[in-house]
C-alpha positions in Angstrom: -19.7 19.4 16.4 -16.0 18.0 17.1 -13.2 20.3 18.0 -11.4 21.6 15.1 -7.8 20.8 14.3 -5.5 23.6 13.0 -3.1 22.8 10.1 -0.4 23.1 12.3 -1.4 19.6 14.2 -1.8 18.3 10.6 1.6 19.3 9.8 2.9 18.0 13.3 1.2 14.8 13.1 2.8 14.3 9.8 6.2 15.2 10.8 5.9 12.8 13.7 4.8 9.7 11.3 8.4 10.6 8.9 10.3 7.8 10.6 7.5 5.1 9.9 6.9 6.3 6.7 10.4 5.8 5.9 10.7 2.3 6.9 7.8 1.4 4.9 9.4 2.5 1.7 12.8 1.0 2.7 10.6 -2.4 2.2 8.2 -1.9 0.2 10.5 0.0 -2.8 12.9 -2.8 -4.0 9.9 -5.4 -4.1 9.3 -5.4 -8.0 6.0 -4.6 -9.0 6.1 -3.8 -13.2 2.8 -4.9 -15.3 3.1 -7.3 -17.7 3.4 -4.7 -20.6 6.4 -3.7 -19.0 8.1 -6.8 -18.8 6.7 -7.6 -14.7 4.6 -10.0 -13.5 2.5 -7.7 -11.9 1.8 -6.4 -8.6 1.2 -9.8 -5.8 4.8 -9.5 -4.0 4.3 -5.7 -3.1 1.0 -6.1 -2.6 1.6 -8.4 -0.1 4.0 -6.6 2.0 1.5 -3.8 1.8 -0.9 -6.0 3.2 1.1 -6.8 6.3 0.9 -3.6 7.5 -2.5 -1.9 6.4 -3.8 -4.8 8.4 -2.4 -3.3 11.4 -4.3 -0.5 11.1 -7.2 -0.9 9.5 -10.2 -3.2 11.1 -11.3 -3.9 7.1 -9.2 -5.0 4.1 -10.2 -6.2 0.9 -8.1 -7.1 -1.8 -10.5 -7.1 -5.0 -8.5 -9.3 -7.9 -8.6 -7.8 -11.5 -8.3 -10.9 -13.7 -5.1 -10.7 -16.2 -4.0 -13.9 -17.8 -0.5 -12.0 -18.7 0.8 -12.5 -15.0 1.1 -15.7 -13.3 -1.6 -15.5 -10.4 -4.2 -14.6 -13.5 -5.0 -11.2 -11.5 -3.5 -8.4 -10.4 -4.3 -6.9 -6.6 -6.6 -3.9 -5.6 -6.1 -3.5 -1.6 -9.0 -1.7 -0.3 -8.5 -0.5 3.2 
């Protein structure tokens, strides 16, 4: 069996990540992302940005398309990392 890791490395290992964590939502916030019901066209320009940087750290992204002829791509995104 692996070695275990205390909460406390959790909790440091989160702390450390605070900085990244709040440049992500520094860009990824004011990209509107509102369904259609709510007067949006959906999700694609967040999605996007999102999927500039999950690709850095994941070897395997998907994006599976949910098909909605209210917004003007016809889908909506589903990033699966």
């Amino acid at each position: 069996m692996g070695s275990k890791v205390s909460l406390d490395d959790v909790l440091k290992y989160v702390d450390g990540q605070r900085d990244f964590v709040i440049e992500l939502y520094r860009g990824f916030i004011p990209i509107k992302a509102l369904a259609p019901e709510n007067g949006g066209d959906g999700e694609w320009d967040r999605a996007n940005y999102l999927l500039g940087v999950v690709r850095r750290y994941f070897d395997e992204v998907r994006v599976i398309e949910a098909p909605d002829n209210r917004v003007s791509r016809g889908s909506r995104p589903n990033i699966v990392a």
